[in-house]
C-alpha positions as CSV (number, residue, x, y, z in Angstrom):
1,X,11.6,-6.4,-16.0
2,X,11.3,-2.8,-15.2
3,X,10.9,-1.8,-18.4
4,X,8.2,-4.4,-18.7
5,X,5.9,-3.3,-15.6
6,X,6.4,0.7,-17.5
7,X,5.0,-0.6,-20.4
8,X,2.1,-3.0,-19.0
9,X,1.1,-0.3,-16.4
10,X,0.4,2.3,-18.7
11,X,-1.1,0.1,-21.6
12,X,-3.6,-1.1,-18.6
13,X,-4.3,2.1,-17.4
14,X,-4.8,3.6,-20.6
15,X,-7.5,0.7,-22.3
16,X,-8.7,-1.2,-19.2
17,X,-11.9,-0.6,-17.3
18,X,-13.4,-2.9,-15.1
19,X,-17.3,-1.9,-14.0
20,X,-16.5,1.7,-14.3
21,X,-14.6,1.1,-11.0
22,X,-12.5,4.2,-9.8
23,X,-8.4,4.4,-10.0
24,X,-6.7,1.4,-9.6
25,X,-9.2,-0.8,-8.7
26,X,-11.0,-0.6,-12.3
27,X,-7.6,-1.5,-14.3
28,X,-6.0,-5.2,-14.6
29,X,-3.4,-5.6,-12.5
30,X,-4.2,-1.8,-10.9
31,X,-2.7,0.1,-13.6
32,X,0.5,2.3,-12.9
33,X,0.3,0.3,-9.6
34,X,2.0,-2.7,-10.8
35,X,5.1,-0.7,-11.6
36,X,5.1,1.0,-7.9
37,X,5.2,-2.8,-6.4
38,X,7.7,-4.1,-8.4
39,X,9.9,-1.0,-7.7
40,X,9.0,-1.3,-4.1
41,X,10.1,-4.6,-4.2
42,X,13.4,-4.2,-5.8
43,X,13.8,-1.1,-2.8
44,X,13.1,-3.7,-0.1
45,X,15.7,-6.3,-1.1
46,X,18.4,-4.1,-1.4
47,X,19.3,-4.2,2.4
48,X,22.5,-2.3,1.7
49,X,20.3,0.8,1.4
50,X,21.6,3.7,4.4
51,X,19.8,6.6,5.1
52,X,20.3,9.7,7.9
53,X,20.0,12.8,8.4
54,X,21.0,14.8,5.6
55,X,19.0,12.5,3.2
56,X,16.2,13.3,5.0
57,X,16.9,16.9,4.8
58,X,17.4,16.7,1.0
59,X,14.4,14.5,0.3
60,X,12.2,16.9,2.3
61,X,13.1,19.6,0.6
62,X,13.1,18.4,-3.0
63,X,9.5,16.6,-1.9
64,X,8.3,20.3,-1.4
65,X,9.8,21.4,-4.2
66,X,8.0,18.9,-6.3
67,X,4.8,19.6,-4.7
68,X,5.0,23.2,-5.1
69,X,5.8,22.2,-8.8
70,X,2.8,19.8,-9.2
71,X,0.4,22.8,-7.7
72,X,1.1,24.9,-9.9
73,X,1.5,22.5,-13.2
74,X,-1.5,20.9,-12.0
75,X,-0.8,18.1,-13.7
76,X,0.0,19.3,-17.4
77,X,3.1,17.6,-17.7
78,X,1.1,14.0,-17.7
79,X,-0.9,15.4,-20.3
80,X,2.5,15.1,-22.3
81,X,3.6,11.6,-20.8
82,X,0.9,9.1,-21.4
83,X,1.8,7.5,-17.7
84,X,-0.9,6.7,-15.3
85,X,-4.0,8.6,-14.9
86,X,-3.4,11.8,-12.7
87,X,-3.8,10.7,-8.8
88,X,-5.2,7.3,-9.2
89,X,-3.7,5.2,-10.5
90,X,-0.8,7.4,-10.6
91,X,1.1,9.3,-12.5
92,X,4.2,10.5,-13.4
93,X,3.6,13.3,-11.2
94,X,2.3,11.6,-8.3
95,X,4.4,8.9,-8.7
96,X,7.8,11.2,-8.5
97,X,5.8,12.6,-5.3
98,X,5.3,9.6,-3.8
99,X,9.1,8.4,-4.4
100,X,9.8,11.7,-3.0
101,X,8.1,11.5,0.2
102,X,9.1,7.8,0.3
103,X,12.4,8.7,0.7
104,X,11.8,11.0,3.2
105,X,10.3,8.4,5.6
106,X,13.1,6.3,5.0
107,X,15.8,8.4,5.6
108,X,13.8,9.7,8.6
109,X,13.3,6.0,10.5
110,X,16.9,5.8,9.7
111,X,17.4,8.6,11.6
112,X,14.8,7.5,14.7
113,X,16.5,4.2,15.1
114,X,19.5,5.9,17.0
115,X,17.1,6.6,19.8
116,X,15.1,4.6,21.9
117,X,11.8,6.5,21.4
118,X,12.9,6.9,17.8
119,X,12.9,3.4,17.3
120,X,10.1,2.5,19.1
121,X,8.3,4.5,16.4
122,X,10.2,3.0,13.9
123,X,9.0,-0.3,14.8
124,X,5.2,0.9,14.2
125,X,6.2,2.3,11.0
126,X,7.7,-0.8,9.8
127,X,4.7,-2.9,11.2
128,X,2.0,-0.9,9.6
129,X,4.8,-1.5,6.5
130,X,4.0,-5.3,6.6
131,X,0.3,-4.8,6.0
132,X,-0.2,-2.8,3.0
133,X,-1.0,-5.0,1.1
134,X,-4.5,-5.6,2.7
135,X,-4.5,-1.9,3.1
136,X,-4.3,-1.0,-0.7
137,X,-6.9,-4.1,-1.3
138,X,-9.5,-3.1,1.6
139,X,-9.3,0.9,2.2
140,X,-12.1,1.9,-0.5
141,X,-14.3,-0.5,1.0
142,X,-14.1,0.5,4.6
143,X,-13.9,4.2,3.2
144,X,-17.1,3.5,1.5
145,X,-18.8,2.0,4.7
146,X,-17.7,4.7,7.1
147,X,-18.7,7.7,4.8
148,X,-22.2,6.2,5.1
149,X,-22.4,5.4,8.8
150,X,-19.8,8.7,10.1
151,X,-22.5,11.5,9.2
152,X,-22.7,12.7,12.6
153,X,-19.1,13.6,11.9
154,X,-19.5,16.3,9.5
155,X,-18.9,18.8,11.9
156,X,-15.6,18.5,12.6
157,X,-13.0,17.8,9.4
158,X,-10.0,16.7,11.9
159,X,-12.5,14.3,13.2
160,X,-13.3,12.8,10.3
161,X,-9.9,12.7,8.6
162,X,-8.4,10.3,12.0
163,X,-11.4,8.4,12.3
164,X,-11.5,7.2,8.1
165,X,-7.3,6.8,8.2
166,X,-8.2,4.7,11.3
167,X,-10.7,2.4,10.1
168,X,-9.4,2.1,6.4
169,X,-5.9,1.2,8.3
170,X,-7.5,-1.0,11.2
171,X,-9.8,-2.4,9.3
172,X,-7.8,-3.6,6.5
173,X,-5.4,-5.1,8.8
174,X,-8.1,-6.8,10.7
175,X,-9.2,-8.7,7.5
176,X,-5.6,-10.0,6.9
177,X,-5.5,-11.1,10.8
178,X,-9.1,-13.1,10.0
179,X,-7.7,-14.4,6.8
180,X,-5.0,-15.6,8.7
181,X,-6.5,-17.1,11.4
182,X,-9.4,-18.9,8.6
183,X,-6.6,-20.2,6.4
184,X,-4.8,-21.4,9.7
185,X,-8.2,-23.5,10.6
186,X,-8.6,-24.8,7.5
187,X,-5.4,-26.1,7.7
188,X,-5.4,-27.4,11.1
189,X,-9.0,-29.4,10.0
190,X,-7.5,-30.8,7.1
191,X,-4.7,-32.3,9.5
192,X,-6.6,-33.5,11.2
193,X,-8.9,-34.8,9.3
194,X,-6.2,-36.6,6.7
195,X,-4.8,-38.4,10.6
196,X,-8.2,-39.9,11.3
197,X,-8.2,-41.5,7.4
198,X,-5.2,-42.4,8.0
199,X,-5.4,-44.1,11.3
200,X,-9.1,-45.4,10.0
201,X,-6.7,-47.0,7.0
202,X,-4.4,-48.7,9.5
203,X,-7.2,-50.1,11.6
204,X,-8.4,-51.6,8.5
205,X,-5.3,-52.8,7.1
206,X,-4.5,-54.2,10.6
């Protein structure tokens, strides 16, 4: 299966483009993407996974490492592993990056969890986890809004790195809350609507 999502991700990175779209968003099935999910999903539902603090020490430093490396390669070594497309979708390189750093955070709310305050944050962490998904679908689209409407921000690049993170995150996760709430109407309507046809069908039967 693994194997699989390898070969499909790069053979749709490599001869799909949809629109002339940018990164994942222009390939079927987003590319290298599809590989990231399905190992993402095979990471999640191992639960026997343990982390602390000298995994976090270890990822940290190899994640610099890596970075350091991918600096100064600048991405040559894709150019010899036809994986992904440099940064988006990714690949190789950005892809070992991102396991990298992955680990990191893991190993680091592993760590947090001991405390109170550690798991406090933790718990944000792991409930901005749950809505990804919208985030990967939605972020280019409230990145594209806000880089129209946030001129007066251009001053300031601290300002206008928070204020896109917090829109691209908020927004997206306010989508998936109105998608929610629509599909929860629909349904409630359609209840309701199949109890009146059927009490109209036992009036008439009666």
């Amino acid at each position: 299966m693994g194997g699989g999502t390898l070969l499909i991700g790069s053979l749709t990175t490599r001869f799909s483009n949809i629109l002339g779209i940018y990164g994942g968003g222009g390939k079927v099935l987003g590319g290298t993407f599809l590989f990231l999910m399905f190992a993402g999903m095979v990471v999640a539902g191992n639960y026997k996974l343990k982390g602390g603090l000298p995994g976090f020490l270890a990822f940290v430093s190899l994640s610099v490492c890596w970075w350091r490396f991918e600096c100064r390669d600048f991405f040559a070594l894709d150019a010899r592993l036809p994986f992904g497309a440099g940064l988006n979708p990714p690949s190789v390189t950005s892809i070992t990056l991102a396991v990298l750093v992955a680990g990191a955070v893991f190993n680091l709310g592993c760590v947090l969890e001991r405390f109170w305050i550690g798991s406090k944050v933790a718990g944000v962490w792991a409930w901005l986890g749950r809505h990804t998904l919208y985030m990967f679908l939605y972020h280019r689209y409230f990145l594209d809004f806000w880089l129209v409407k946030s001129s007066v921000l251009n001053g300031n690049i601290w300002v206008k790195r928070i204020s896109y993170m917090a829109v691209m995150v908020f927004g997206s996760i306010a989508v998936e809350y109105a998608v929610r709430w629509t599909k929860a109407m629909i349904k409630k309507e359609r209840a309701l609507v199949a109890k009146m046809v059927e009490e109209k069908n036992d009036s008439s039967n009666g």
